[in-house]
N, C-alpha and C positions, 0 to 999 in steps of 0.2 A: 678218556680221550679216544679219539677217533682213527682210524689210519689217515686222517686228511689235515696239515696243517691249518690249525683256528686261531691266526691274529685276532684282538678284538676288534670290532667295528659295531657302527650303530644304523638305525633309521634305513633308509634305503641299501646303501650298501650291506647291511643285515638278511635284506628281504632276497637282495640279489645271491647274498654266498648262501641262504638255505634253500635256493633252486639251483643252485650248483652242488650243495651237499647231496639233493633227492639226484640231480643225475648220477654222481659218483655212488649214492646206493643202490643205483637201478642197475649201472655195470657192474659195482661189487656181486649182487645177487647171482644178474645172469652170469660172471665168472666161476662164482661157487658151484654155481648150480651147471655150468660146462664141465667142472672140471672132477664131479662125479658123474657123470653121463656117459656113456658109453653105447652107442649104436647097435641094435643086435645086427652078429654074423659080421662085423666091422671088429680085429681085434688093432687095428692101425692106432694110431695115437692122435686123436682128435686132436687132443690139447696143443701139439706142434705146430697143427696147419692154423690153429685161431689166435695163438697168441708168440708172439717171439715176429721172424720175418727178417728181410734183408733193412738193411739201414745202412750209413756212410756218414760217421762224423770225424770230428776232427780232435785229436789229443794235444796234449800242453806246450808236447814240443812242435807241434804243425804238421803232423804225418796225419794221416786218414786212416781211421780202424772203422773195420765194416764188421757185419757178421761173420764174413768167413773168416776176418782178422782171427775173432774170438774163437773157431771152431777148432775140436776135439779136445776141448778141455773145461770142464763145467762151467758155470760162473752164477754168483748172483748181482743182480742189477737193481739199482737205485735211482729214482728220480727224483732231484729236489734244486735247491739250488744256495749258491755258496755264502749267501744271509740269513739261510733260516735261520731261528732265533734257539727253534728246540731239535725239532723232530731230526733234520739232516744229521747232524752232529750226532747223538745222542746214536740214532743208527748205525751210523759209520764207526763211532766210537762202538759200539756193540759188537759190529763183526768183526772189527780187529780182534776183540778182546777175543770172542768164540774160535776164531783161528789161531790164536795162540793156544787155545785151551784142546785144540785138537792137536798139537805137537808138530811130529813129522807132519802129517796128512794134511798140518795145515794149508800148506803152498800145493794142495791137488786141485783147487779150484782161485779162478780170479775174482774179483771186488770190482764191481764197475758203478762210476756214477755218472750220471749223465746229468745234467744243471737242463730245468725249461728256464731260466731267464737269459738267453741272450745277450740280452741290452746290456747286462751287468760283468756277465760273467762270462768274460774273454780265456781265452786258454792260457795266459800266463797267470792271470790271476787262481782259475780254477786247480794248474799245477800247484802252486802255493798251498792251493785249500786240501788238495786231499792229501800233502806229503803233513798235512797234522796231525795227521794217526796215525802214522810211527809203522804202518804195513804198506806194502805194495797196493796201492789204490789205481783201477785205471780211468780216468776224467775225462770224461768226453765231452763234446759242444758240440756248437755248426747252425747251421741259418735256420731261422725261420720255418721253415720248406722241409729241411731234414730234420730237423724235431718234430714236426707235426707227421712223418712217416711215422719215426719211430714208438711217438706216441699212441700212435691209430694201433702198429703192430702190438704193442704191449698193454693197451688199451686202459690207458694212463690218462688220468684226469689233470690237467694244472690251470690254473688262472688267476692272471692278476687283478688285486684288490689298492686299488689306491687307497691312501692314507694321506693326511693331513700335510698340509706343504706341499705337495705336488709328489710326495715319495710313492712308493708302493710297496707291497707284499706278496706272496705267489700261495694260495689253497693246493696242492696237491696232493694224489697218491702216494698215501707212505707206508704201503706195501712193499717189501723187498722179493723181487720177483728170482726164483731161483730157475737155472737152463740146463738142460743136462750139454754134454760133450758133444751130442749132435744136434744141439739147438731146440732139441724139445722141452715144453715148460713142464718144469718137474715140483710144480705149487710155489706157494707162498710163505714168507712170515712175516708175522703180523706185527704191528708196532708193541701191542700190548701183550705176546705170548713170552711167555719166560722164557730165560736161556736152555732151560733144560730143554724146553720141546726144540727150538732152533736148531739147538746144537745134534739131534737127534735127525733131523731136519737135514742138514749138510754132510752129515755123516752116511747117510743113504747116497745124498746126491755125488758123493764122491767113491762110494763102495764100488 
């Protein structure tokens, strides 16, 4: 499996999410390939000014968390939203479990998801949704307008697939993007890397 959620679908709708799949390879690439790069005589952190950035959404109880909300203190962030079938859960359920498994240290960095569906997924429903993983999850929303910032800053693929009946589905980035304490991106983990490397992974970002 891919880092990109794959309901099935057939016929056009097929033809459409595998030119949605080549865009999200073409940004996975060039992200891999920025985030070994380094400028000669540049020892600055590339990676801060292309990925991460100011954004403004809204949490479950109705208050506004921005980037500087989250600043000086690590996080990793998550984009998906609160019907995925597999990938959302299965994530969320994974970093609980790896912050338990770091102990103390656990509570050195926050958990943040951010839902791209909108339409669905209001702030009291999405409170609901992350208080199921039994850890401090922070749930964020907001219009239209401010997901498409925070998307651009994170350089986060999502899009919706209609399904049968009029319902739909959302293809996204199921990278967990990790930030360090001053908002610089401090890499990735991947939906299909073990815990071992993860956990390895968070334990840098909160050293």
């Amino acid at each position: 499996m891919s880092d990109i959620d794959q309901p099935a679908s057939s016929g056009i709708l097929t033809l459409v999410r595998w030119a949605s799949w080549l865009a999200v390879a073409i940004i996975g690439v060039g992200t891999l390939a920025f985030s070994f790069w380094q400028p000669a005589g540049n020892s600055s952190s590339v990676q801060a000014a292309e990925i991460g950035g100011p954004f403004a959404l809204t949490a479950p109880d109705g208050t506004t968390v921005t980037d500087k909300t989250l600043a000086g203190k690590p996080f990793a962030i998550f984009f998906g939203f609160t019907r995925c079938p597999d990938v959302c859960p299965t994530s969320l359920s994974r970093m609980a479990r790896l912050r338990k498994e770091l102990g103390p240290d656990g509570m050195a960095f926050n958990i943040v998801f951010v839902s791209v569906d909108p339409e669905h997924d209001k702030p009291g429903n999405l409170g609901s949704f992350v208080e199921l993983f039994g850890t401090p999850i922070i749930g964020l929303t907001g219009t239209e307008p401010q997901l498409a910032q925070i998307k651009q800053g994170y350089k986060v693929f999502s899009a919706k697939v209609p399904q049968p009946g009029g319902d739909y589905t959302i293809d996204h980035t199921a990278a967990i993007y990790l930030m360090s304490a001053t908002g610089e991106f401090a890499g990735t983990i991947g939906y299909q890397e073990s815990d071992a490397e993860a956990l390895e992974k968070l334990k840098r970002l909160i050293k």
